[in-house]
Every structure is written in structure tokens, then in C-alpha cells.
C-alpha positions in Angstrom: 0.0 0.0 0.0 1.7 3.5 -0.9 1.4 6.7 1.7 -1.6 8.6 1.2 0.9 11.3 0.3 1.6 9.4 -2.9 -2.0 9.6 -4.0 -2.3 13.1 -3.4 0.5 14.5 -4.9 0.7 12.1 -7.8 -2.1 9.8 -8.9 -4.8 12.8 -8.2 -3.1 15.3 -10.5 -2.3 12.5 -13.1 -6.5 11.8 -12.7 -7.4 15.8 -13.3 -5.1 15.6 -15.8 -6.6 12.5 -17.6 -10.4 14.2 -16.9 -9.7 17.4 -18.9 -8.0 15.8 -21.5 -11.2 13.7 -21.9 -13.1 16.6 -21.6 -11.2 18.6 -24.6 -11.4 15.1 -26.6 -15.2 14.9 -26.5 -15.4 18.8 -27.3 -12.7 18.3 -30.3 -15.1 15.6 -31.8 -17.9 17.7 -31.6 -16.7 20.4 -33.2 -15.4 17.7 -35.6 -18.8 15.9 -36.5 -20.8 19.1 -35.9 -19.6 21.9 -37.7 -21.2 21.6 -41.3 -19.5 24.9 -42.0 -16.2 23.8 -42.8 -17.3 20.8 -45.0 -19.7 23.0 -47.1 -16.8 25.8 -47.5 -14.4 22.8 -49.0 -13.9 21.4 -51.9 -12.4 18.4 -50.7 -14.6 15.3 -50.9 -16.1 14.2 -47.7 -13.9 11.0 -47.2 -10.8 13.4 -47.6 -11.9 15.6 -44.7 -12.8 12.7 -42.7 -9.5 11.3 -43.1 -7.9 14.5 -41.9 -10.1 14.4 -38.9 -9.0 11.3 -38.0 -5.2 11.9 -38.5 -5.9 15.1 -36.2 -7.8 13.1 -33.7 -5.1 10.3 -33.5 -2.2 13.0 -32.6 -4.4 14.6 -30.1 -5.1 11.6 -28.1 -1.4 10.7 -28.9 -0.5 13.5 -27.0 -2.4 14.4 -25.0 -4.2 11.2 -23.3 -1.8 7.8 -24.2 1.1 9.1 -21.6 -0.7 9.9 -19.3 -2.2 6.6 -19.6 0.8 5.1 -19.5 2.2 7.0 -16.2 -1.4 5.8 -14.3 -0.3 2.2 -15.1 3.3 2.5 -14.1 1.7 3.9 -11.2 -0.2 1.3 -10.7 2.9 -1.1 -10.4 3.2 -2.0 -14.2 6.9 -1.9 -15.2 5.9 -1.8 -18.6 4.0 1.5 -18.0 7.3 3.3 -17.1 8.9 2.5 -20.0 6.2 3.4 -22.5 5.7 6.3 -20.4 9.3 7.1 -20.7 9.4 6.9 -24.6 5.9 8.6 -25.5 6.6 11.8 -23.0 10.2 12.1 -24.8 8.4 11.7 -28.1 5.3 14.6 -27.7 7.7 16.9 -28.9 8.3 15.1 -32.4 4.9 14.1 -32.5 3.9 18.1 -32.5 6.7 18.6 -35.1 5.3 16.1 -37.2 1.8 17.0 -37.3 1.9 20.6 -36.8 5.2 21.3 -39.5 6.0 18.3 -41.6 2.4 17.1 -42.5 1.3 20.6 -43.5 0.6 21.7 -46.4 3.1 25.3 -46.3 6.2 22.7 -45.8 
């Protein structure tokens, strides 16, 4: 059993963490499946805007919810949870270069 101290100062910041990541997920797909504005305004067909969603959807949860998912397991006494924590919190830089420079268009 770990000192209560250990649930405070980690695991319930790690859990607030996790919640408002959730929360900005859900609000992210709703804008996403909701907002008909955007699709009229494009000429892109429907699949291709879908795909983008997607692609935009995966590097969000990437990183912004899969580490931190990772660090509650390793909390949770999962030694493979503190390496994959290890790698994907050294890799949310990268993954915000990649989506944010190298897959758009202007590069």
C-alpha cells in the first residue's frame, strides 16, 4: 500500500489531468462531427476531410491522453507502464513537429 501522500501529490493530479483531456477530446469531436460549415466551405470530398479528422484526432489523443495513460499504469505497479511512459513523453515533442510542421501543407 503506498502513503496517502503518494495519492495526493501524484495519482490525483495525473486523474485531473486525464479528466480534462477527456473533456477537450469529447469537445474536439464535436466540433469535428458538428460543424457543417467547414465541410460546405471545402472542396475536398467528404472521405478526404474525414481522413484529416481522423489523422488530427489520432495526434491529439497521442499526445495528450496515451502518456498519461501510461504513467497511471506504471503507477499502478506496471513496469511496462514506465517504459512506454518514458518513450511517448520524450516523443510529444516530435509528435507536434510532425503533425503541426511536416504534414502541413506550407512545408
Amino acid at each position: 500500500m503506498a502513503p496517502p501522500y503518494f495519492y495526493y501529490g501524484f495519482l490525483l493530479p495525473l486523474c485531473v489531468i486525464l479528466a480534462c483531456n477527456v473533456v477537450v477530446l469529447v469537445l474536439v469531436v464535436k466540433a469535428f462531427t458538428c460543424d457543417r460549415k467547414m465541410a460546405l466551405r471545402s472542396n475536398q470530398s467528404r472521405r478526404v476531410v474525414v481522413v484529416r479528422q481522423l489523422v488530427a484526432l489520432a495526434a491529439l489523443v497521442a499526445v495528450m491522453g496515451l502518456t498519461w495513460l501510461f504513467g497511471l499504469l506504471a503507477a499502478a505497479g506496471w513496469l511496462a507502464g514506465h517504459y512506454l511512459f518514458c518513450i511517448f513523453n520524450s516523443l510529444q515533442g516530435f509528435i507536434i513537429y510532425f503533425f503541426a510542421v511536416l504534414k502541413s501543407k506550407a512545408a
